[in-house]
N, CA, C and O atoms as a printed pandas DataFrame, in Angstrom:
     atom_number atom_name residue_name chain_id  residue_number  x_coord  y_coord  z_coord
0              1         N          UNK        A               1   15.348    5.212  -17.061
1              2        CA          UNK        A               1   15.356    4.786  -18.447
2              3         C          UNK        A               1   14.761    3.384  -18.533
3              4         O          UNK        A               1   15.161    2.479  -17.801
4              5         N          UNK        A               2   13.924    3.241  -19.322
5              6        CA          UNK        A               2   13.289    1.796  -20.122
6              7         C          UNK        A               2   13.937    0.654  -20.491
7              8         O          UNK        A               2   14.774    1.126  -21.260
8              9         N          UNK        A               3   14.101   -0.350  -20.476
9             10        CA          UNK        A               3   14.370   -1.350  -21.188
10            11         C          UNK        A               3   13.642   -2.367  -21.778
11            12         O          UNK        A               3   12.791   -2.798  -20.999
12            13         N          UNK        A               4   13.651   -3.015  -23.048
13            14        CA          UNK        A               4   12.476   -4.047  -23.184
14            15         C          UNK        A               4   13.241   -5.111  -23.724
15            16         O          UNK        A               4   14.142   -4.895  -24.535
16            17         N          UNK        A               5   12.896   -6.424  -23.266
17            18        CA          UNK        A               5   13.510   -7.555  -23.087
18            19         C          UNK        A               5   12.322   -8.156  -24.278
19            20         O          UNK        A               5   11.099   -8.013  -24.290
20            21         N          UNK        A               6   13.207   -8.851  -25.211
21            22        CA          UNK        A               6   12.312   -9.855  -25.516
22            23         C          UNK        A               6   12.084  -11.846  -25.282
23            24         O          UNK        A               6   12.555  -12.508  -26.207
24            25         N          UNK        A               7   11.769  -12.219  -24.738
25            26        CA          UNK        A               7   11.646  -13.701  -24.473
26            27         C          UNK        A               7   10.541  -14.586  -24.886
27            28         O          UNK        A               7    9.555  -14.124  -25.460
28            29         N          UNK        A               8   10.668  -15.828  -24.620
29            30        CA          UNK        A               8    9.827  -16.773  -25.521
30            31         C          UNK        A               8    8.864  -17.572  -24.012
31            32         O          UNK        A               8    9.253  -18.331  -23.124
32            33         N          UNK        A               9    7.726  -17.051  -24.257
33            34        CA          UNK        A               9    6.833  -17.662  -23.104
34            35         C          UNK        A               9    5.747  -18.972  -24.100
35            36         O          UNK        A               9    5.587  -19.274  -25.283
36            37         N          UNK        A              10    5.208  -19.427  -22.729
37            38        CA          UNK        A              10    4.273  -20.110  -23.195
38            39         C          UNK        A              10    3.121  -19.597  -24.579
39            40         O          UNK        A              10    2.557  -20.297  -25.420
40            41         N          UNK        A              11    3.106  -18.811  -24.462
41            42        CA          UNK        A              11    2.090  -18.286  -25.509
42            43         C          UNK        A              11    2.599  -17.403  -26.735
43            44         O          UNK        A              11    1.898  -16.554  -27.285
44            45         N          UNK        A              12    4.048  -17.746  -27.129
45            46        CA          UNK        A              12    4.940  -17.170  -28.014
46            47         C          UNK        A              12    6.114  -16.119  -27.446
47            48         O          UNK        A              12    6.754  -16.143  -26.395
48            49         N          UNK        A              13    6.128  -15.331  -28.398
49            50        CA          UNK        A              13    7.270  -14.170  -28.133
50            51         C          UNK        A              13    6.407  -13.186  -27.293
51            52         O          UNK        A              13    5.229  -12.970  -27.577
52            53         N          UNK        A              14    7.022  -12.620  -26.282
53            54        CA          UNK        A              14    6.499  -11.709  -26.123
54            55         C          UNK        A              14    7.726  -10.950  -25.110
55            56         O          UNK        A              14    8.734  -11.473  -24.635
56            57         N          UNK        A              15    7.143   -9.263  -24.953
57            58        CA          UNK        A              15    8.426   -8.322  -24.644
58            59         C          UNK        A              15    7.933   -7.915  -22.925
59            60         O          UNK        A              15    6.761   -7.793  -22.568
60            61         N          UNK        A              16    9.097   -7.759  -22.064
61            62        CA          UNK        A              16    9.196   -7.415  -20.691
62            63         C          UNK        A              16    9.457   -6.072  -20.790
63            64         O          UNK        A              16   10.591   -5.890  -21.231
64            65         N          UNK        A              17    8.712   -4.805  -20.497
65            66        CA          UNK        A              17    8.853   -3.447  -20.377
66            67         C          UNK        A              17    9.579   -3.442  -18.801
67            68         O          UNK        A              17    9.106   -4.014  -17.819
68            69         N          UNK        A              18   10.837   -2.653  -18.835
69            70        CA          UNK        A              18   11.462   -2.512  -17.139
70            71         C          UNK        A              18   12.085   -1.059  -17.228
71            72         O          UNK        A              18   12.861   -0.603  -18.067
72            73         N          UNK        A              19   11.367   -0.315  -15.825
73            74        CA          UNK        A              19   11.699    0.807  -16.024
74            75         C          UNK        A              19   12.069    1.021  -14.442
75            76         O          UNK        A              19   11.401    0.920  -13.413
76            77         N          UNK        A              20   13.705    1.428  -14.762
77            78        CA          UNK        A              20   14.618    1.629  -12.940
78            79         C          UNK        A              20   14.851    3.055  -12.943
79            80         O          UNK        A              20   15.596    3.663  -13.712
80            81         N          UNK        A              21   14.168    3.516  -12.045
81            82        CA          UNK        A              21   14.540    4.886  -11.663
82            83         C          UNK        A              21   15.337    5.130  -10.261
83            84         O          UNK        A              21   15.210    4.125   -9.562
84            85         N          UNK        A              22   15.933    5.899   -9.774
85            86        CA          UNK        A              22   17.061    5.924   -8.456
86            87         C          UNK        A              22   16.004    6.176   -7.858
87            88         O          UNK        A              22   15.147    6.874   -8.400
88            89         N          UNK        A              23   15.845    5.687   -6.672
89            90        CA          UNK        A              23   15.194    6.064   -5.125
90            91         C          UNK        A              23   13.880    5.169   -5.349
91            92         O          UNK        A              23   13.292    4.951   -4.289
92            93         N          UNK        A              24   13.389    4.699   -6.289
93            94        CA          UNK        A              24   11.648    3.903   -6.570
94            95         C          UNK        A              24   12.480    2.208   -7.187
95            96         O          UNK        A              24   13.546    1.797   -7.644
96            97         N          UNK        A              25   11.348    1.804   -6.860
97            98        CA          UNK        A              25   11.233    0.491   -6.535
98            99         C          UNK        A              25   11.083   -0.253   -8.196
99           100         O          UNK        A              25   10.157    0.214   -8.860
100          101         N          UNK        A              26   11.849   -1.250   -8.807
101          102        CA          UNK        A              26   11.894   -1.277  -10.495
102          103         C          UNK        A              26   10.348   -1.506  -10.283
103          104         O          UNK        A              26    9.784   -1.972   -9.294
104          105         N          UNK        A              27    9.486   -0.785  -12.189
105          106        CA          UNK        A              27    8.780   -0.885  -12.701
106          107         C          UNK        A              27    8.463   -1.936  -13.868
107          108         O          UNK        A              27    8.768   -1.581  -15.006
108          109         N          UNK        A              28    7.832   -3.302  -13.675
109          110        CA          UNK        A              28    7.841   -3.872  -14.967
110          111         C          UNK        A              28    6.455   -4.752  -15.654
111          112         O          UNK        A              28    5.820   -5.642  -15.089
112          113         N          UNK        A              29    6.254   -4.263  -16.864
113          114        CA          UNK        A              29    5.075   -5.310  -17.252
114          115         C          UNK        A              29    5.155   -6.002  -18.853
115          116         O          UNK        A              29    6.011   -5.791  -19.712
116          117         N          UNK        A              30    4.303   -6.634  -18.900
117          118        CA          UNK        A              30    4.604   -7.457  -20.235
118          119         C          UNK        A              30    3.572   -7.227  -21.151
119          120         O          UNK        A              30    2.429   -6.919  -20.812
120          121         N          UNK        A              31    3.986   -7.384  -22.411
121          122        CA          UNK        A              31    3.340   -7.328  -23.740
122          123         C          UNK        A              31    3.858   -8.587  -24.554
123          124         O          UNK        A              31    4.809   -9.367  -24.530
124          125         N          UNK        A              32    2.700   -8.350  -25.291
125          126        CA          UNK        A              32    2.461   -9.540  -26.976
126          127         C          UNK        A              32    3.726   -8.399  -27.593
127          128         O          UNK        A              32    4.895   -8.785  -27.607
128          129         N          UNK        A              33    3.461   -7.375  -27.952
129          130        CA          UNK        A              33    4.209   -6.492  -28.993
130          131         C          UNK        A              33    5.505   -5.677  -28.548
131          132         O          UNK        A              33    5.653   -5.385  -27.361
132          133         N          UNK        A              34    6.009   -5.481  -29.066
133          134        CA          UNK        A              34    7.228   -4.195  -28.931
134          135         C          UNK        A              34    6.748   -3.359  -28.623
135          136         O          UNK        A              34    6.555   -3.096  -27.436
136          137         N          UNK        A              35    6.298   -2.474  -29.821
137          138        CA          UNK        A              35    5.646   -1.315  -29.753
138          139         C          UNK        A              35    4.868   -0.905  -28.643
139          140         O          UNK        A              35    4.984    0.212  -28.140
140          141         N          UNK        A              36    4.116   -1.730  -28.262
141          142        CA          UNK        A              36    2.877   -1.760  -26.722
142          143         C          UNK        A              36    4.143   -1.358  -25.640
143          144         O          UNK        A              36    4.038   -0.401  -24.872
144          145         N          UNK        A              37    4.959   -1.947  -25.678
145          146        CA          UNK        A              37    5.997   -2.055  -24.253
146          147         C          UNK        A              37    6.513   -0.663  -24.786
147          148         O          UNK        A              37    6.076    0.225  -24.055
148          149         N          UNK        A              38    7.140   -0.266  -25.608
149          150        CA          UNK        A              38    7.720    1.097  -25.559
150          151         C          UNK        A              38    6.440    2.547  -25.714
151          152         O          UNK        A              38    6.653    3.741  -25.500
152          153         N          UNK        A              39    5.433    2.028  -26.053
153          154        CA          UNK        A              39    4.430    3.187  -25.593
154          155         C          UNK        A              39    4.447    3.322  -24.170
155          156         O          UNK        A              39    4.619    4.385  -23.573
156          157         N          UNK        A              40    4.211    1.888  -23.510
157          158        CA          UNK        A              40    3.616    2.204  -22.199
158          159         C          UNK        A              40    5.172    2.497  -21.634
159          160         O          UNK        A              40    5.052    2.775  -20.441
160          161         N          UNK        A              41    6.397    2.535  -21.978
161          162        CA          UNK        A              41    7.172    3.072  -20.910
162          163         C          UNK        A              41    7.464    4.669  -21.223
163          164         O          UNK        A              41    7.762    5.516  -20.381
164          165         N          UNK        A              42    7.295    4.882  -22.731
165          166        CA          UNK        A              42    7.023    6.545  -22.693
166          167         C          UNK        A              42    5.789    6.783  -22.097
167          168         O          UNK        A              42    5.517    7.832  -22.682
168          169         N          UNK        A              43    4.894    6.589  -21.402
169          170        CA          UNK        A              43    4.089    6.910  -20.604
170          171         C          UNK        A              43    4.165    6.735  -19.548
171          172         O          UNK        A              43    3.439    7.417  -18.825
172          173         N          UNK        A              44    4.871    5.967  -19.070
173          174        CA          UNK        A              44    5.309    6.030  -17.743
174          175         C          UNK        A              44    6.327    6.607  -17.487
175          176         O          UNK        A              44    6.249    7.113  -16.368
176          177         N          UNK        A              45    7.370    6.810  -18.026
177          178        CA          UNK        A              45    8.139    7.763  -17.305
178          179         C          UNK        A              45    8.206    9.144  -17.644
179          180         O          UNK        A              45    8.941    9.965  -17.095
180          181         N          UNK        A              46    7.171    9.431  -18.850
181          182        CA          UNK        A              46    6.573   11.157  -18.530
182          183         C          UNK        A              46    5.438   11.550  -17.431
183          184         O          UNK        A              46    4.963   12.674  -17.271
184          185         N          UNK        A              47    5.111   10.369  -16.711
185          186        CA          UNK        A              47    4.194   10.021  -15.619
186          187         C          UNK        A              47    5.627   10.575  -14.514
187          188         O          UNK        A              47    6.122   11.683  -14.306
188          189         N          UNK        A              48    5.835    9.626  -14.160
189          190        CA          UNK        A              48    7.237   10.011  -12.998
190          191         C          UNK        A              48    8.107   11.524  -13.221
191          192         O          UNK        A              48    8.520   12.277  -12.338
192          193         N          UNK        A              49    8.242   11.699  -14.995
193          194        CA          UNK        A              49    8.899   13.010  -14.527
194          195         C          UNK        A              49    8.065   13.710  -14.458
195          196         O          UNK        A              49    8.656   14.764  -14.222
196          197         N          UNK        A              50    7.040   13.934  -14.490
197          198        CA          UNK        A              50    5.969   15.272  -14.050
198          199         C          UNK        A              50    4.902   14.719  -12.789
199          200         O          UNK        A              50    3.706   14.989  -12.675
200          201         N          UNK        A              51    5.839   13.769  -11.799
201          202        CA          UNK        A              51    5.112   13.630  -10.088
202          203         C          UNK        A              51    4.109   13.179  -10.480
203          204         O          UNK        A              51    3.391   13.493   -9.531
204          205         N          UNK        A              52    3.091   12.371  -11.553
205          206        CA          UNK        A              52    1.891   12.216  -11.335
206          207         C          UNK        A              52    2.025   10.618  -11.096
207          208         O          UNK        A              52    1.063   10.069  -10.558
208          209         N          UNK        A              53    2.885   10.016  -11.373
209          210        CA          UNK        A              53    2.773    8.759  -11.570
210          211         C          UNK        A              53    2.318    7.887  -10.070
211          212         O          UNK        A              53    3.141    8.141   -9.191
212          213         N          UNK        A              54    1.653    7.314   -9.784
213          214        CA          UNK        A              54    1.591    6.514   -8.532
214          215         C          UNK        A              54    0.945    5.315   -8.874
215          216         O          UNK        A              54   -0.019    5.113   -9.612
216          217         N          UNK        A              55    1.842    4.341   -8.020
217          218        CA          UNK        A              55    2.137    2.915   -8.135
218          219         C          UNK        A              55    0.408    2.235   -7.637
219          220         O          UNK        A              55   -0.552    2.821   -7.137
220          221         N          UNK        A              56    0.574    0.951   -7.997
221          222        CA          UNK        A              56   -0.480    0.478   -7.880
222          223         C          UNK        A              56   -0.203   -0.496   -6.406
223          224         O          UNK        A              56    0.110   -1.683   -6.499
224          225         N          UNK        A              57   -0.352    0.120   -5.223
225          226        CA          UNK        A              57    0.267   -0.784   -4.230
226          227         C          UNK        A              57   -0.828   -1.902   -3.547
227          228         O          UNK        A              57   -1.103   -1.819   -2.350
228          229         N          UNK        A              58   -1.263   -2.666   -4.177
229          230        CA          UNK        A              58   -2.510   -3.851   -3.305
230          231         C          UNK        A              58   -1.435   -4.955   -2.857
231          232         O          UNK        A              58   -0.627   -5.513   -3.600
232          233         N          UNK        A              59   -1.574   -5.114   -1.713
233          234        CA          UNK        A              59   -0.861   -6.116   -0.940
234          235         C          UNK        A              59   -1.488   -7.559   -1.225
235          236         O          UNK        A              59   -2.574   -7.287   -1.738
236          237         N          UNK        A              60   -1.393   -8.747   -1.172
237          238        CA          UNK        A              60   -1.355   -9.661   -1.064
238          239         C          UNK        A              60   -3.305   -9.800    0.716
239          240         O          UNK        A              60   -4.460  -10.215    0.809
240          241         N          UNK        A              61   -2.350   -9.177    1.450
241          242        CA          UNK        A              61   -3.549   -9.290    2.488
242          243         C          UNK        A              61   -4.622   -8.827    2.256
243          244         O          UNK        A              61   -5.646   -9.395    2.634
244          245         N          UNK        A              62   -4.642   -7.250    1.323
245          246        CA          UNK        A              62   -5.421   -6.851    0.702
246          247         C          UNK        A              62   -6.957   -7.301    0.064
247          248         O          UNK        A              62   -8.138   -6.981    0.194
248          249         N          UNK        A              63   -6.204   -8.161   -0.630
249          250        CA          UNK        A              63   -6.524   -9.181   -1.597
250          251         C          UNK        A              63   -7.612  -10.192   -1.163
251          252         O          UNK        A              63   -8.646  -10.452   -1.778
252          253         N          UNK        A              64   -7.129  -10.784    0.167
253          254        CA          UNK        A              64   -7.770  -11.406    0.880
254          255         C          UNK        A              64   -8.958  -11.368    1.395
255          256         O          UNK        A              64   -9.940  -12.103    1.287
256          257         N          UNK        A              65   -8.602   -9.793    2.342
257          258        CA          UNK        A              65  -10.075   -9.079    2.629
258          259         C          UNK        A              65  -10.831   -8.932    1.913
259          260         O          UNK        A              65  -11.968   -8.790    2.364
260          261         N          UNK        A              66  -10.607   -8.873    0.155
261          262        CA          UNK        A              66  -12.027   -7.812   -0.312
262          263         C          UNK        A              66  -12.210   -9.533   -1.032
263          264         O          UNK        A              66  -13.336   -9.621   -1.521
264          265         N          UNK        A              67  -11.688  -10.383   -1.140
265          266        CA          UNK        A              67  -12.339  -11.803   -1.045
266          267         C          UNK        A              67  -12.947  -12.205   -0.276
267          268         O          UNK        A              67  -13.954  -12.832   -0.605
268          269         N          UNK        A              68  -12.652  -12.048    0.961
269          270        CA          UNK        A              68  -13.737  -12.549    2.680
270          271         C          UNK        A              68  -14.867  -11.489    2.079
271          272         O          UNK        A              68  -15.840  -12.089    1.620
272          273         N          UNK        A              69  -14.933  -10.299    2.000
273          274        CA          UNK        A              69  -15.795   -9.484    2.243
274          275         C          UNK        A              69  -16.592  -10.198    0.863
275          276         O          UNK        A              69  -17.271  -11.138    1.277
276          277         N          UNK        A              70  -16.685  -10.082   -0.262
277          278        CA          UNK        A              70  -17.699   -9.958   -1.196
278          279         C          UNK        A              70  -17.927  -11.735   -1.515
279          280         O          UNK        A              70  -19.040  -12.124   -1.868
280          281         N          UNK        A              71  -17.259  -12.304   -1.421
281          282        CA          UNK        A              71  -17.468  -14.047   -1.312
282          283         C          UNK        A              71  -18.340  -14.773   -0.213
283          284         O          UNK        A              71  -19.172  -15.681   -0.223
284          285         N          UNK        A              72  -17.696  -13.857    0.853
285          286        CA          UNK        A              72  -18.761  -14.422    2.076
286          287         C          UNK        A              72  -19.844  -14.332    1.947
287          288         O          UNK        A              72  -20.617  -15.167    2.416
288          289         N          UNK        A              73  -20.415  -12.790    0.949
289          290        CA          UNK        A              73  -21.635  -12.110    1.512
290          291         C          UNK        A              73  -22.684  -12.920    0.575
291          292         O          UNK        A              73  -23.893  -12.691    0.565
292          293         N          UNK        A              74  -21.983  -13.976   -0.268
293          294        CA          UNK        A              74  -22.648  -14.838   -1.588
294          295         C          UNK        A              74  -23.233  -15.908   -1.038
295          296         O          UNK        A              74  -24.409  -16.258   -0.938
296          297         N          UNK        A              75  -21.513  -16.682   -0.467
297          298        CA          UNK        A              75  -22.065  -17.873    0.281
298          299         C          UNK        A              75  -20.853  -17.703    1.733
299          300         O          UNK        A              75  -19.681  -17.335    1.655
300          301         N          UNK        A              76  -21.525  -18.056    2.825
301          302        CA          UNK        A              76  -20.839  -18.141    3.897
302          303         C          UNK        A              76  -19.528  -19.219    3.414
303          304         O          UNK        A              76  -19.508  -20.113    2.567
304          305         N          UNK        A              77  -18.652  -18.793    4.189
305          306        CA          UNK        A              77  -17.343  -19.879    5.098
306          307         C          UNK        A              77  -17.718  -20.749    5.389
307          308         O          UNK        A              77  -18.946  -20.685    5.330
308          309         N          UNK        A              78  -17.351  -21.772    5.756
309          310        CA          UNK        A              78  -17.222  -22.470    6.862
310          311         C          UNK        A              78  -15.920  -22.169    7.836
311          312         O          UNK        A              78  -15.207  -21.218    7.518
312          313         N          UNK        A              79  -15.583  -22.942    9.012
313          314        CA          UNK        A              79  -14.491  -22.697    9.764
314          315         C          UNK        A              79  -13.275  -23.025    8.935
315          316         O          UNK        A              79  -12.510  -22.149    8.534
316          317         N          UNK        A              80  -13.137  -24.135    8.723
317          318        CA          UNK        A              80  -11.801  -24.382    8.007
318          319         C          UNK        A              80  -11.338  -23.351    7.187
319          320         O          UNK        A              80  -10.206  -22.904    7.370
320          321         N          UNK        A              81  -12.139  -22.868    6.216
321          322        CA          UNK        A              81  -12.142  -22.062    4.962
322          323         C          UNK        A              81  -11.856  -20.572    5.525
323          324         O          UNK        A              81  -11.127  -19.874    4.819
324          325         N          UNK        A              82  -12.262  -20.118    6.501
325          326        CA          UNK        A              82  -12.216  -18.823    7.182
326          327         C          UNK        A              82  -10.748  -18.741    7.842
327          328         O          UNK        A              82  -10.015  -17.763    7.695
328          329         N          UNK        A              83  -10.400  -19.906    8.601
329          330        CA          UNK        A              83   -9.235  -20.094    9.073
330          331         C          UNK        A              83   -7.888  -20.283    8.579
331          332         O          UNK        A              83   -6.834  -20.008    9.152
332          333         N          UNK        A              84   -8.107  -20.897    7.200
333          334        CA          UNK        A              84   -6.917  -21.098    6.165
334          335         C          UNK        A              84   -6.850  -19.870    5.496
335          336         O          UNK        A              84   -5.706  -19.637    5.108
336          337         N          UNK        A              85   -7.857  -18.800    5.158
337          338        CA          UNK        A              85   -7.258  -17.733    4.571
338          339         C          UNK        A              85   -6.906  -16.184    5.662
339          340         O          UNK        A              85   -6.364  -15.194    5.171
């Protein structure tokens, strides 16, 4: 089941969509609107109950690589720069 939080961010009001299902890992994203947050969690969890739903899993290291890879190929590293990431 869904929940939507509303709180006051830097850029006004805006609503936290959170969706906890038993055995999966909580689901949550943010909107300007209400409405936006309760569409996208009736879409997501008619996603999960009919198995199609799959998570968006990019790691952090991920991230990294396809930065080395398409940054390098622009302008090289240097050592330091290669070594710190």
């Amino acid at each position: 089941m869904g929940a939507i939080t509303k709180f006051l961010g830097k850029k006004g009001v805006s609503y936290r969509a959170l969706i906890r299902k038993k055995g999966m890992s909580p689901i949550s994203k943010t909107f300007p609107k209400k409405g936006m947050a309760q569409d996208w969690i009736n879409r997501i969890e008619s996603q999960i109950s009919s198995d199609t739903y799959q998570e968006d899993a990019q790691f952090f290291a991920d991230v990294i690589r396809q930065y080395i890879l398409e940054v390098s190929a622009i302008k090289p590293f240097g050592r330091s720069k290669l070594t710190t990431l």
